[in-house]
C-alpha positions in Angstrom: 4.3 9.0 7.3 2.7 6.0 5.5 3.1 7.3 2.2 7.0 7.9 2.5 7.2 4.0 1.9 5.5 4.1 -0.9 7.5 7.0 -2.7 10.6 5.3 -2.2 9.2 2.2 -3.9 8.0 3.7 -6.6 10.6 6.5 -7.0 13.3 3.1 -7.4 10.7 1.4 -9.3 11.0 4.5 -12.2 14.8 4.9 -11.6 15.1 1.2 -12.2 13.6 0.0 -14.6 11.5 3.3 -16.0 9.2 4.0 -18.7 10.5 3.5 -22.5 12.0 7.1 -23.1 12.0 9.1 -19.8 14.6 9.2 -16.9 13.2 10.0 -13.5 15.3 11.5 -10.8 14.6 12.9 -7.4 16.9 16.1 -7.2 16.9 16.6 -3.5 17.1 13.3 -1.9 15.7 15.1 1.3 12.6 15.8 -0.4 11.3 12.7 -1.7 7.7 14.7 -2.7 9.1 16.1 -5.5 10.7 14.3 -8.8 11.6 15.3 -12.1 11.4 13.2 -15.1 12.9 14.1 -18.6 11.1 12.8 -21.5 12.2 12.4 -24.8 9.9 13.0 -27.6 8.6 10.3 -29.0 9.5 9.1 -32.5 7.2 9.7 -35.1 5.5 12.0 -33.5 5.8 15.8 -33.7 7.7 16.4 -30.8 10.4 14.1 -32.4 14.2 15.2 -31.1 12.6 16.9 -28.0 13.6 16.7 -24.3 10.9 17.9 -22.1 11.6 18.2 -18.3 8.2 17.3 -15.9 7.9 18.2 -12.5 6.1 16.0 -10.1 5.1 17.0 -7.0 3.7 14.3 -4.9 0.9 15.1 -1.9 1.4 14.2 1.3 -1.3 12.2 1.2 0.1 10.6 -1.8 -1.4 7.5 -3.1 -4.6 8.5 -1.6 -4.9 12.4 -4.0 -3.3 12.6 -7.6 0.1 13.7 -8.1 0.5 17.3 -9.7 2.8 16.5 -13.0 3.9 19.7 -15.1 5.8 20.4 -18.0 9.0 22.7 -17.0 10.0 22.8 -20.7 7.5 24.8 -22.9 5.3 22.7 -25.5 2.7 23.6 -28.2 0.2 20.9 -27.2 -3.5 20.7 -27.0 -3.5 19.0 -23.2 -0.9 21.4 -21.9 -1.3 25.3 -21.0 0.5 27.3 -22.9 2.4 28.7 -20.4 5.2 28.7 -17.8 2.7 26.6 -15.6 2.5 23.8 -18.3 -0.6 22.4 -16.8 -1.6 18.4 -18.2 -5.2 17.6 -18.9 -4.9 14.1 -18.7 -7.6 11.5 -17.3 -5.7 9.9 -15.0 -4.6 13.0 -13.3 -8.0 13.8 -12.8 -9.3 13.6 -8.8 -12.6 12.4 -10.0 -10.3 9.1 -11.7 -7.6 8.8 -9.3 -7.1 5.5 -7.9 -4.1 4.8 -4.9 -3.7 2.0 -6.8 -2.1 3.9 -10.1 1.4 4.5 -9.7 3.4 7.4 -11.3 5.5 4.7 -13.8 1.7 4.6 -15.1 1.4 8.4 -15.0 4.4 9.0 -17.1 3.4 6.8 -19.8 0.1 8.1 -20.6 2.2 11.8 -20.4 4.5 10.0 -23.2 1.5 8.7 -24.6 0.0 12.3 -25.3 2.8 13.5 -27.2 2.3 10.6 -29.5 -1.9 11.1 -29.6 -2.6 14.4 -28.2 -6.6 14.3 -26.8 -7.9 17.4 -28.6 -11.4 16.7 -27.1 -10.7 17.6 -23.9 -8.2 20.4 -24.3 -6.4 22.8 -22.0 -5.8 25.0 -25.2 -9.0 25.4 -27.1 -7.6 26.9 -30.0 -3.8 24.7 -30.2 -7.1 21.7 -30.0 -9.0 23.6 -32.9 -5.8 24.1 -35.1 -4.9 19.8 -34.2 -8.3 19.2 -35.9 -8.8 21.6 -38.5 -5.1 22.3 -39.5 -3.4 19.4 -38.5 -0.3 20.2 -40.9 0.0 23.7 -39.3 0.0 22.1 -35.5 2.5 19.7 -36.5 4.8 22.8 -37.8 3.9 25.4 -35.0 5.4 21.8 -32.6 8.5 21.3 -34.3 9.0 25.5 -33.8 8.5 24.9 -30.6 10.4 21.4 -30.0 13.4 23.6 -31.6 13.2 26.9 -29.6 12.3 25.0 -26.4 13.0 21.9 -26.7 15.9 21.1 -28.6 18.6 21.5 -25.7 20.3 24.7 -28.1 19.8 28.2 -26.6 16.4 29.6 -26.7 16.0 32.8 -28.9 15.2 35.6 -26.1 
């Protein structure tokens, strides 16, 4: 498969040398289509002391259609569902703006780069977008609840 080259490049590429704050691992070496990456929240920012797990599934017709990257660990984010899919609306993930030239290193940094700006104007969660706008002090609280339930690497409250 031609693309099986290209996932083992770029898989070593992010083990290597990856993006400032995430760790990227393929958990069953036999399946080099899906990755998971671990992400640490970003300092300053209100996900701050979080670790968030991401799945990444790659196509087999990866680099030619977009990977599907998820968040496994639950976050209260405009761009991500609010949910156990954790869906990202992010540009680049987008078929429509998918290039086989962009590489998942690239991916995971505009991820990271979410946490730090979330993009409330094209939101998977209308009102977690509203409450970023309008209540900004209130998202940055209802965050931090969830960095610490979910996020925080302590038990989650049941």
């Amino acid at each position: 498969m031609a693309s099986t080259k290209r996932i083992t490049k770029e898989l070593a590429e992010c083990t290597e040398s990856p993006p400032d704050g995430i760790t990227v691992s393929c958990p069953n070496e036999g399946d080099i289509h899906n990755w998971t990456a671990v992400l640490a929240g970003p300092q300053g920012s209100a996900y701050q002391g979080g670790t968030f797990t991401l799945k990444i599934k790659l196509p087999a017709d990866y680099p030619f259609k977009a990977p599907q990257v998820s968040f496994a660990t639950r976050i209260y984010h405009p761009n991500v569902t609010n949910d156990q899919t954790g869906a990202i609306c992010l540009s680049v993930l987008k078929s429509e703006n998918w290039k086989p030239a962009s590489r998942i290193k690239g991916v995971l940094e505009a991820v990271r780069q979410l946490l730090v700006e979330p993009n409330p104007d094209d939101p998977l969660e209308a009102r977690i977008a509203d409450e970023y706008r309008q209540q900004h002090d209130e998202f940055v609280k209802n965050a931090k609840t969830y960095v610490e339930r979910y996020a925080s690497g302590k038990a989650s409250p049941a």
